[in-house]
N, CA, C and O atoms as a GROMACS GRO file, in nm:
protein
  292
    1UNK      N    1   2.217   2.771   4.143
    1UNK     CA    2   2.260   2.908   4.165
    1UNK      C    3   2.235   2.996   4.043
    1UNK      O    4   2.202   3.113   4.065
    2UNK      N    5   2.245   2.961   3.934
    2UNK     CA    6   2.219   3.010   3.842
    2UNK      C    7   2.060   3.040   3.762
    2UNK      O    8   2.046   3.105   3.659
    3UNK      N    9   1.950   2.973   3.843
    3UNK     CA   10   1.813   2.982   3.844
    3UNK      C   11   1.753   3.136   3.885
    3UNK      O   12   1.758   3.193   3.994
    4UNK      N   13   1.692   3.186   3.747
    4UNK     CA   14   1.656   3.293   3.789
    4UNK      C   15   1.538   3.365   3.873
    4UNK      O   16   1.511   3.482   3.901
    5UNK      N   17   1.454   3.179   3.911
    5UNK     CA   18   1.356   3.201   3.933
    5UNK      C   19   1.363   3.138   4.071
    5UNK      O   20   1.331   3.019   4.070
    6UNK      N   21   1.399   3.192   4.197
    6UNK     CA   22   1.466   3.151   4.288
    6UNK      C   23   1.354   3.195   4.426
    6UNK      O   24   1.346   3.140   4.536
    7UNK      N   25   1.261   3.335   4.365
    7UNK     CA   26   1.203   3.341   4.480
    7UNK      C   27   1.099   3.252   4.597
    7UNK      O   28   1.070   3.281   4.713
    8UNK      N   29   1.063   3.150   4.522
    8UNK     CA   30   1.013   3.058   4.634
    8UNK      C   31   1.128   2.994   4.712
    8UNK      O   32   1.116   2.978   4.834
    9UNK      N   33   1.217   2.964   4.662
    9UNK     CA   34   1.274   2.895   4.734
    9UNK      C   35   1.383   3.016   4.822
    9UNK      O   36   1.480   2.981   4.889
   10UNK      N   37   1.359   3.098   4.811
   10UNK     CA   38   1.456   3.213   4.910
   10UNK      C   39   1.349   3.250   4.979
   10UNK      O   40   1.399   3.333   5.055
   11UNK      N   41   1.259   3.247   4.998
   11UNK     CA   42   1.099   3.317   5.079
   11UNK      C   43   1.105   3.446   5.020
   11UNK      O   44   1.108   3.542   5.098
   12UNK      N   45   1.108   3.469   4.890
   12UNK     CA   46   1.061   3.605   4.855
   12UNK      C   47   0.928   3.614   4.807
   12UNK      O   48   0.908   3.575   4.692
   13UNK      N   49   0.812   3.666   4.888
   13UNK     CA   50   0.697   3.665   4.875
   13UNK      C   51   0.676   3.818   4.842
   13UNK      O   52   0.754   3.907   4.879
   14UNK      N   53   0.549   3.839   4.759
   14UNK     CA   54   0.483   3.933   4.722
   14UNK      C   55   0.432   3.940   4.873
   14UNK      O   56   0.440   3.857   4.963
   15UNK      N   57   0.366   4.092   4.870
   15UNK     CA   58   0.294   4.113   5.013
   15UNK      C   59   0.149   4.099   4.963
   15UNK      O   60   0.114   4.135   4.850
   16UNK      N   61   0.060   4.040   5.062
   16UNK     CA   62  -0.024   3.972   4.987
   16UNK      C   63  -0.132   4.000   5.131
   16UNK      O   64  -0.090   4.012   5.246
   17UNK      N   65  -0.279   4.008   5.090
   17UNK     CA   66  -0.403   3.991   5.219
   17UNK      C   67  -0.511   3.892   5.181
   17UNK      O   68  -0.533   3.840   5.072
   18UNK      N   69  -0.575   3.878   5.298
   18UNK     CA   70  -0.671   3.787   5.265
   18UNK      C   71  -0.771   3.870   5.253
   18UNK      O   72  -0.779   3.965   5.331
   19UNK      N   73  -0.866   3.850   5.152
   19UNK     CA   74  -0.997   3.943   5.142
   19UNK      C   75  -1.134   3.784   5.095
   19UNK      O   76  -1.109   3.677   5.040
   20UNK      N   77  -1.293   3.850   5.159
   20UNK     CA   78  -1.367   3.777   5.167
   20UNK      C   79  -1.413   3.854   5.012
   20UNK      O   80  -1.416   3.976   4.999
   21UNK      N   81  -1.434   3.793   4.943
   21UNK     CA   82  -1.490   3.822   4.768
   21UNK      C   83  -1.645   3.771   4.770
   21UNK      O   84  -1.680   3.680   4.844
   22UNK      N   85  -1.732   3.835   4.685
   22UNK     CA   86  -1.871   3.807   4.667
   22UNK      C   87  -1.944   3.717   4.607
   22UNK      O   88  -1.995   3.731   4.496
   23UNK      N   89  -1.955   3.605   4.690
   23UNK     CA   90  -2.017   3.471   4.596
   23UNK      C   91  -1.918   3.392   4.578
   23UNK      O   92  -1.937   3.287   4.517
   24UNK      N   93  -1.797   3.422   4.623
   24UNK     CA   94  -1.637   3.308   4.552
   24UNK      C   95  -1.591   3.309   4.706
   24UNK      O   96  -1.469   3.308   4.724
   25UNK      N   97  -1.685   3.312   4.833
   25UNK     CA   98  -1.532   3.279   4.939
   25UNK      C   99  -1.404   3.356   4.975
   25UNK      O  100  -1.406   3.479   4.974
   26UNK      N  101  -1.347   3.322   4.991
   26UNK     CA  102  -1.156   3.399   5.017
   26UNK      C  103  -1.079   3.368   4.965
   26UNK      O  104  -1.038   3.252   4.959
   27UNK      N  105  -1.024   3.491   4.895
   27UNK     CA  106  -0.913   3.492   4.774
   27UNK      C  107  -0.806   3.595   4.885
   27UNK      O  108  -0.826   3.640   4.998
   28UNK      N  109  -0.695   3.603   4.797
   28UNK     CA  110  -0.560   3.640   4.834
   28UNK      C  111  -0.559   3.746   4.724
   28UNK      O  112  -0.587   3.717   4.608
   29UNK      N  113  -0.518   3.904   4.774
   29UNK     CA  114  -0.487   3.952   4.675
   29UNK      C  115  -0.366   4.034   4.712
   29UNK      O  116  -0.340   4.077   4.825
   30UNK      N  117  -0.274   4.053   4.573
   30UNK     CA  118  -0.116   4.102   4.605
   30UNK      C  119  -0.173   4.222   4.652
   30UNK      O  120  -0.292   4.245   4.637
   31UNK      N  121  -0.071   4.323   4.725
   31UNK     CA  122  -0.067   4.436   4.750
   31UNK      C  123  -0.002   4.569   4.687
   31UNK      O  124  -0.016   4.687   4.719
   32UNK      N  125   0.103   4.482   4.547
   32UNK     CA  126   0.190   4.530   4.467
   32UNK      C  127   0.161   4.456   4.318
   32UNK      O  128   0.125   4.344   4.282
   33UNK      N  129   0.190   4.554   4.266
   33UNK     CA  130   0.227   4.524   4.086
   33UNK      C  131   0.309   4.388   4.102
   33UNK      O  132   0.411   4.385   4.172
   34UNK      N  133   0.259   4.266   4.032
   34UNK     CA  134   0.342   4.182   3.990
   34UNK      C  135   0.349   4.216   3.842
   34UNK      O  136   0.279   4.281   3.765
   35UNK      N  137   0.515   4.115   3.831
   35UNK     CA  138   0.557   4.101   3.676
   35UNK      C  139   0.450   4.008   3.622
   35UNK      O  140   0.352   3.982   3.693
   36UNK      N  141   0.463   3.950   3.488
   36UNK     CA  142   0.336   3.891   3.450
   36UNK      C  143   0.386   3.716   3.491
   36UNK      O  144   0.289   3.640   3.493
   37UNK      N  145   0.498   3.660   3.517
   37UNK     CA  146   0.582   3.585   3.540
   37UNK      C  147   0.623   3.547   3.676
   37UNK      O  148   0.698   3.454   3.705
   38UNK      N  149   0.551   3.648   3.771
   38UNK     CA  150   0.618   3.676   3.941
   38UNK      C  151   0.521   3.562   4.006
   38UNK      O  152   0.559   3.488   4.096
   39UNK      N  153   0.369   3.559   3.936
   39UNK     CA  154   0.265   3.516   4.073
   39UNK      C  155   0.282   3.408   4.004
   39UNK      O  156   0.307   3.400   3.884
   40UNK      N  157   0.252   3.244   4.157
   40UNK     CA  158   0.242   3.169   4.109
   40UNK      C  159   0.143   3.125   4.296
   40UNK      O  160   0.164   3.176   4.406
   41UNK      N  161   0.040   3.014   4.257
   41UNK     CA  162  -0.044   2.949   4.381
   41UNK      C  163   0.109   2.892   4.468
   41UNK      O  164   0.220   2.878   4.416
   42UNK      N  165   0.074   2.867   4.608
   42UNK     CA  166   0.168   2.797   4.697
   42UNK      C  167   0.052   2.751   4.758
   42UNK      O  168  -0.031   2.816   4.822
   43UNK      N  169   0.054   2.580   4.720
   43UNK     CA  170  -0.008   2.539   4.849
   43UNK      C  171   0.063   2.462   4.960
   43UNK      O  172   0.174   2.481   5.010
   44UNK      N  173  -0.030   2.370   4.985
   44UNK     CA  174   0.069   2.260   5.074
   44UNK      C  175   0.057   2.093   5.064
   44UNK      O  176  -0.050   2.054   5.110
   45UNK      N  177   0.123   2.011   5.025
   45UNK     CA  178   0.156   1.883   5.005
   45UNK      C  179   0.111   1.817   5.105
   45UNK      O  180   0.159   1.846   5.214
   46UNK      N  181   0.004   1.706   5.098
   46UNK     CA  182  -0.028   1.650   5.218
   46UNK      C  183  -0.063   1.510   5.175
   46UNK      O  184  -0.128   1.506   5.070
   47UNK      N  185  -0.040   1.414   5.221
   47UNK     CA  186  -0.046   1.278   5.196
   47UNK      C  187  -0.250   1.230   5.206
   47UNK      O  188  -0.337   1.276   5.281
   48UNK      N  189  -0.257   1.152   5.123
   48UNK     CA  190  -0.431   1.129   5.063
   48UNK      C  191  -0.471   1.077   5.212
   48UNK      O  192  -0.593   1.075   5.227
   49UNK      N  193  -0.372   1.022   5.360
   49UNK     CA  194  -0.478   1.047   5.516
   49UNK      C  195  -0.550   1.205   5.518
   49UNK      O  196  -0.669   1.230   5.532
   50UNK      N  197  -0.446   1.293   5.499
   50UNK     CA  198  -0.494   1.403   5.545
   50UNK      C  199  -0.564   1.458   5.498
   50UNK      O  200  -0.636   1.537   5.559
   51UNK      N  201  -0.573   1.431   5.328
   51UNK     CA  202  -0.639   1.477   5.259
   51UNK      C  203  -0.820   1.421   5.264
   51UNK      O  204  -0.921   1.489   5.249
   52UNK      N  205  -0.808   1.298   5.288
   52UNK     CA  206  -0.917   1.271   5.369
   52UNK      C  207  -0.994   1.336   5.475
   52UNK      O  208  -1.114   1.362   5.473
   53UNK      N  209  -0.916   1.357   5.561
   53UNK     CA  210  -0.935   1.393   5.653
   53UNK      C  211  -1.022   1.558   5.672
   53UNK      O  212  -1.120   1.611   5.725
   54UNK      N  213  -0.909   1.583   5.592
   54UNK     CA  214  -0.988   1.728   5.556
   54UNK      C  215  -1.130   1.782   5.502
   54UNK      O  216  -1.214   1.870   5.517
   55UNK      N  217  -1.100   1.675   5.434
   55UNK     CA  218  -1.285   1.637   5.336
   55UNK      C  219  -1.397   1.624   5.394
   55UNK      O  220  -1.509   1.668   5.367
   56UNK      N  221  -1.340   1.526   5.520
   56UNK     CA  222  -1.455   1.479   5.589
   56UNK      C  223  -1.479   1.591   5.718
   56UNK      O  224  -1.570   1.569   5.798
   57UNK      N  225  -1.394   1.711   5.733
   57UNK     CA  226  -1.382   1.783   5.852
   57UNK      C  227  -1.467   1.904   5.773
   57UNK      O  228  -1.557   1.964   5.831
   58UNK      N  229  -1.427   1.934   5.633
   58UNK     CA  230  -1.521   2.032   5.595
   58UNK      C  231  -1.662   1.963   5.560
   58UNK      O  232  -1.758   2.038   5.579
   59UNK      N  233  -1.691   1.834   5.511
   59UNK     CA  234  -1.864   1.755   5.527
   59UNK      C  235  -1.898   1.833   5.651
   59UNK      O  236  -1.979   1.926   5.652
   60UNK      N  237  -1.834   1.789   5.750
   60UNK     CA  238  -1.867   1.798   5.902
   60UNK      C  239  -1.955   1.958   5.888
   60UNK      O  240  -2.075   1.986   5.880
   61UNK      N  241  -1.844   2.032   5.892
   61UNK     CA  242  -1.884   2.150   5.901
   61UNK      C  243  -1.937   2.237   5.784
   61UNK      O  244  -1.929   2.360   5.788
   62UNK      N  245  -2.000   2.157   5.662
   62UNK     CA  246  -2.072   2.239   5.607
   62UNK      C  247  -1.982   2.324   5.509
   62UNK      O  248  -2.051   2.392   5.433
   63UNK      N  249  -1.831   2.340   5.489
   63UNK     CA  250  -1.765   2.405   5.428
   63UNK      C  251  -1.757   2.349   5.237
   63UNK      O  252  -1.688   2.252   5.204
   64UNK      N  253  -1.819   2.411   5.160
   64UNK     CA  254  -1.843   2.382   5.021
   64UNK      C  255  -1.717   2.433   4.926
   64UNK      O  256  -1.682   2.361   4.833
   65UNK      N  257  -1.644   2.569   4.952
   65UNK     CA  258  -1.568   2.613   4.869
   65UNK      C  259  -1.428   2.590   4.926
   65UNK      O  260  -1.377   2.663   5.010
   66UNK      N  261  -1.364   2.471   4.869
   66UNK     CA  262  -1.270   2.464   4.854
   66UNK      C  263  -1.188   2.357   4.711
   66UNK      O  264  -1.243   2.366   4.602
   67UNK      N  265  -1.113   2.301   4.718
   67UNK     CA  266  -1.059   2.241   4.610
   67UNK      C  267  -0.890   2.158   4.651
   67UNK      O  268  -0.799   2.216   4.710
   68UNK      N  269  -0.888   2.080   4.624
   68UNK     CA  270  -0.750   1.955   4.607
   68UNK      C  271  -0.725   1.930   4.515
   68UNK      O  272  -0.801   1.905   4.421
   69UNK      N  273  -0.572   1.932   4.518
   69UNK     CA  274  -0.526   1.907   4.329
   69UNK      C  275  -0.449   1.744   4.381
   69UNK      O  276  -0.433   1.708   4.498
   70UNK      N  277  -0.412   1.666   4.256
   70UNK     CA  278  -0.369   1.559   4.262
   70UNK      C  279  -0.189   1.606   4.197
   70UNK      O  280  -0.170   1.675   4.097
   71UNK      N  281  -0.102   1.558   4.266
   71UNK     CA  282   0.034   1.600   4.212
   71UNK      C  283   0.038   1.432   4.166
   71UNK      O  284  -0.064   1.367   4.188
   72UNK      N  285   0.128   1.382   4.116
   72UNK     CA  286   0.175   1.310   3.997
   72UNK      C  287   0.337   1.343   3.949
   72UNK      O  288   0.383   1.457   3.938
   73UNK      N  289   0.382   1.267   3.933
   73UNK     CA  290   0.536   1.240   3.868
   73UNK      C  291   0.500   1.254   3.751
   73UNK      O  292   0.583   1.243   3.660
   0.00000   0.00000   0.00000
């Protein structure tokens, strides 16, 4: 309760769009002034099946720009 940094976990999101960028694919850009401290990436947690899975669905289809991070304890 005392965490001042609470907005992910309350769903306080910046307002945010998807835009197609030149040579880089699709980026997200805010719609408002952030603090320098406000933005942070949200992705999504998915166990190394799916993550597979995904890999082999963008091979399939030819999709080059993307990226997977490894989380770790």
């Amino acid at each position: 309760d005392r965490c001042e940094n609470q907005c992910f976990s309350k769903r306080l999101y910046a307002e945010t769009e998807v835009i197609k960028t030149e040579g880089r694919g699709w980026g997200l850009k805010t719609n408002q002034a952030l603090r320098k401290v406000s933005a942070q990436y949200v992705g999504e947690v998915i166990d190394s099946e799916e993550c597979q899975q995904r890999i082999k669905r963008a091979h399939e289809n030819h999709v080059t720009n993307f990226y997977m991070l490894t989380l770790t304890k």
